[in-house]
N, C-alpha and C positions, 0 to 999 in steps of 0.2 A: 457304727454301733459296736460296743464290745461283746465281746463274746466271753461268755465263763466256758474257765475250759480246768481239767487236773490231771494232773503229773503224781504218778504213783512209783515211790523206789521201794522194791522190795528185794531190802538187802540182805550179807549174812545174819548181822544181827538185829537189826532195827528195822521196819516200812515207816516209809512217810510219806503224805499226804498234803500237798499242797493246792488252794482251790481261788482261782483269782478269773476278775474280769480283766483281760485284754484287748487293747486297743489298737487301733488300727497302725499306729506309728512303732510298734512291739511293747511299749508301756504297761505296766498292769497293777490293777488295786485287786494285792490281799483280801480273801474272803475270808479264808480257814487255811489253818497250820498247823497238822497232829501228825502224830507219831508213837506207835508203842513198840516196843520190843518181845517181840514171839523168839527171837533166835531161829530162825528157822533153819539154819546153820548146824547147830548142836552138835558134835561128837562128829561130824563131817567129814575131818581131816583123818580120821580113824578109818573109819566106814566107806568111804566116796559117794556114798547112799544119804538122802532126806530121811529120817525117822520118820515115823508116825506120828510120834506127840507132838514137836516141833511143827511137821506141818499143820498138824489140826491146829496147833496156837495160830498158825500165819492164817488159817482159814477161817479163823474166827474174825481175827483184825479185817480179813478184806470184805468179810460179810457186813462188817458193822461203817466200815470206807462207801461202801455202796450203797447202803440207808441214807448215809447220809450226802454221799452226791444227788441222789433223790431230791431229798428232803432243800438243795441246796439250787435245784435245777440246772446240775452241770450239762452242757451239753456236748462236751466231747472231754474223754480222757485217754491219756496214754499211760497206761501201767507196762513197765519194764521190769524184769529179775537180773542180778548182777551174778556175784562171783557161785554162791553155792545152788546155785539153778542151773547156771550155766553150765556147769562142770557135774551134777548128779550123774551118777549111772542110772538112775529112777527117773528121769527129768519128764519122761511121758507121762508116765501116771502124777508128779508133781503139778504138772500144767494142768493137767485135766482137773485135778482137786483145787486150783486155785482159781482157774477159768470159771468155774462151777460158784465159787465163793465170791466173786467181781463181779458174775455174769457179764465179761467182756473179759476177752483173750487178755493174757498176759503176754509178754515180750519178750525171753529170753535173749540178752545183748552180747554182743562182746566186750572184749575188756575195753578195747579200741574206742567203740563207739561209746562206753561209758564215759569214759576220760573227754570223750566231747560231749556230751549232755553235763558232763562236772563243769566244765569249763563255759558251756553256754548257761547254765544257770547261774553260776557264783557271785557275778560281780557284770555290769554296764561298762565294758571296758576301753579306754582310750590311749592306745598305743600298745607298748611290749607290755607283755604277762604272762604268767605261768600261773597254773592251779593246782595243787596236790590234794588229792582226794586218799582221804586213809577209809579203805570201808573194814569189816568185821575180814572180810575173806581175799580181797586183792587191794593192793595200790594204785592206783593209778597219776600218772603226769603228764599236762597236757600244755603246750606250749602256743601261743598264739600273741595277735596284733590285732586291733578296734576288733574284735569278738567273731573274727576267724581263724578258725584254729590250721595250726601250718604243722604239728606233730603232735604225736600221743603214740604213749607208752605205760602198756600195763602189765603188772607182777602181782601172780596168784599167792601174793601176800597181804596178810591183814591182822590187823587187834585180834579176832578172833582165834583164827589158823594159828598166829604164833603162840598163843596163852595155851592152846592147847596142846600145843608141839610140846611148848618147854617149860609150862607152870603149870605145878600140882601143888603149890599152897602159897599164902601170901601171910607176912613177908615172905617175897623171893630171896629163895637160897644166893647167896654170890656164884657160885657153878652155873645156875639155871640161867641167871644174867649172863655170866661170861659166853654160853652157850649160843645165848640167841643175839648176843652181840656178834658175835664172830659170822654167823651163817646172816644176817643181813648187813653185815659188813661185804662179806661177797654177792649181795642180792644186788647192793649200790652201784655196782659197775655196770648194770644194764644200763643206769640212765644215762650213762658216760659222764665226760669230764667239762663239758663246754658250758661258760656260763651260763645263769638263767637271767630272766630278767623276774622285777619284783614278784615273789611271790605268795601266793592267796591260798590258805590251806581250808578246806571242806571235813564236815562230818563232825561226828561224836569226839574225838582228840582231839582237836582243836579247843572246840568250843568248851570243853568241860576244863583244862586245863587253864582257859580264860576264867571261865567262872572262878576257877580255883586261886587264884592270882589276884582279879580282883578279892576274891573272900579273904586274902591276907592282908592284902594290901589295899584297904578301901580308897583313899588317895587317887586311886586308877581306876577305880570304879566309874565305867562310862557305858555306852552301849555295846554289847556285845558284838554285833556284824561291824565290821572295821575294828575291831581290835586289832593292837599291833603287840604281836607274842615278839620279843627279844629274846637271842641267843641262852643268854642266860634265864631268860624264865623257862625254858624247856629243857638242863640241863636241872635247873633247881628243882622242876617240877618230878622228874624222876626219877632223880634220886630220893625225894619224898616218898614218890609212890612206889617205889621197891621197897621201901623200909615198912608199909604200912598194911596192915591185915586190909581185908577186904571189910568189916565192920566198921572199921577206923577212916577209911576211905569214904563209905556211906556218913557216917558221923561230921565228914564235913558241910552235910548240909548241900550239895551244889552238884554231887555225884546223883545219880542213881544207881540203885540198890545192882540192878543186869547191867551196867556198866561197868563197876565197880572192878570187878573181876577181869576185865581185858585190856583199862585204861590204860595200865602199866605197859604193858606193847606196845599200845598203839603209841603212849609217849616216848617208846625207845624208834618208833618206825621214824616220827616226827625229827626226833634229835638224830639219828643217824643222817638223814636228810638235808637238814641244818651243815652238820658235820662235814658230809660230801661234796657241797657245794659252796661250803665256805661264808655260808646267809648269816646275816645279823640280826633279821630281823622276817616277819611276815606277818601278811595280814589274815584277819580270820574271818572268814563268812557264814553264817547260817543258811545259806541256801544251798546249790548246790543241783544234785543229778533229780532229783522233783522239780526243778524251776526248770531246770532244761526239758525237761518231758512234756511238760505243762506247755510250755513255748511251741511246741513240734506239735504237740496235740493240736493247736491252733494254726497251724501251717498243712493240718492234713492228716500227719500221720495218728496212729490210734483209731478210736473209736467214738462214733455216736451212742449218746447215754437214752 
């Protein structure tokens, strides 16, 4: 008999909500798929401290996550915090407001195990793979074969963090580009130099930069999960979005509005990536560190609803 179970990512800038029946062989039929964006991140990289406003936006999201697993009859979930939880100097008093807000603990990870819930969620894997996970506040790369993971590596960088390091208005200045190229051009050398094998990028960057690609190019217009982003569409796509206000960005229709503002990073983390490693190509998932949680929730870990 399957079991519903949900996987909560409560990331720097976006939580998502994933709520599926699971079946005994690990299979699972989609119930619910939301996601809003609180930034619970905001000004972070400044501070090292959670705000107030920011978390009261995330505690409103996981108030209205919990009605509705109610409403949904989950009966186990596992909600995890990634980069900007993990690293608060507030991180007490953060749990306790979001604990309060779920009514079941949250999970403050590391980067480590993140990169393996990115990796156990993204894709049903059959053979070598790699998964890149771009979030608001860290990186992560995770390396594995038939959906065990054999390395992961994660860098407290992200869309978020860098947009606010090196962008104070859009169009981005050519300085502010040359700036944040340079410093994750030295970030790239963590992942080292040995090939990957095909790889499957996660998150907000990816998938918005498909949409965007598709929206040029309808011809290509297929399903988003397994899209294959080409060298060159992540190169094109950049240079786009350094060129373009943040209202211009929204105006294409396929952006959201709290997106908008950090795409541009997260497209340069993407193409630096690409660049490093020498890819032609990668696929793109919508799934991701909620599928992997959702997964574990049903293996034990988490909580009963």
């Amino acid at each position: 008999m399957a079991k519903r179970a949900a996987g909560i990512d409560i990331g720097t800038n976006t939580i998502l909500m994933v709520v599926a029946d699971v079946h005994a062989d690990g299979s699972f039929d989609v119930v619910e798929n939301v996601y809003e964006m609180p930034r619970i991140g905001q000004g972070f990289g400044k501070e090292s401290a959670i705000a107030q406003a920011p978390l009261d936006r995330a505690s409103a999201v996981l108030r209205e996550f919990a009605t509705r697993m109610q409403e949904l009859s989950v009966e186990r979930c596992f909600a995890v915090a990634t980069s900007a939880v993990r690293t608060a100097t507030n991180q007490s008093e953060v749990l306790k407001a979001l604990d309060a807000a779920l009514g079941i603990p949250v999970l403050p990870i590391s980067g480590e195990f993140e990169a393996r819930l990115a990796f156990m969620g993204a894709e049903d894997f059959d053979g070598p793979a790699a998964v890149l996970d771009i979030g608001g506040g860290s990186t992560e790369l995770c390396l594995g074969e038939n959906n065990n993971v054999l390395s992961r590596i994660s860098l407290e960088f992200g869309a978020v963090k860098l947009s606010e390091r090196f962008v104070n208005k859009q169009p981005i200045p050519d300085l502010a580009i040359d700036k944040a190229h340079m410093f994750l051009n030295t970030q790239m050398a963590s992942f080292g130099n040995e090939d990957i094998p095909d790889l499957t990028a996660v998150g907000g960057t990816p998938t918005s930069i498909a949409n965007l690609i598709m929206a040029k190019d309808p011809s290509r217009a297929t399903e988003l999960h397994g899209f294959s982003l080409t060298r060159e569409d992540v190169e094109s796509a950049c240079t786009m979005l350094f060129g373009m206000s943040k209202d211009e960005i929204v105006a294409t229709g396929v952006v959201e509005e709290k997106r908008a503002d950090v795409l541009p990073m997260g497209a340069m983390i993407l193409r630096e990536v690409f660049r490093h490693f020498g890819l032609a190509s990668c696929k793109v998932s919508t799934r991701g560190i909620r599928y992997g949680a959702m997964l574990e929730a049903v293996e034990g870990t988490g909580f009963r609803m």
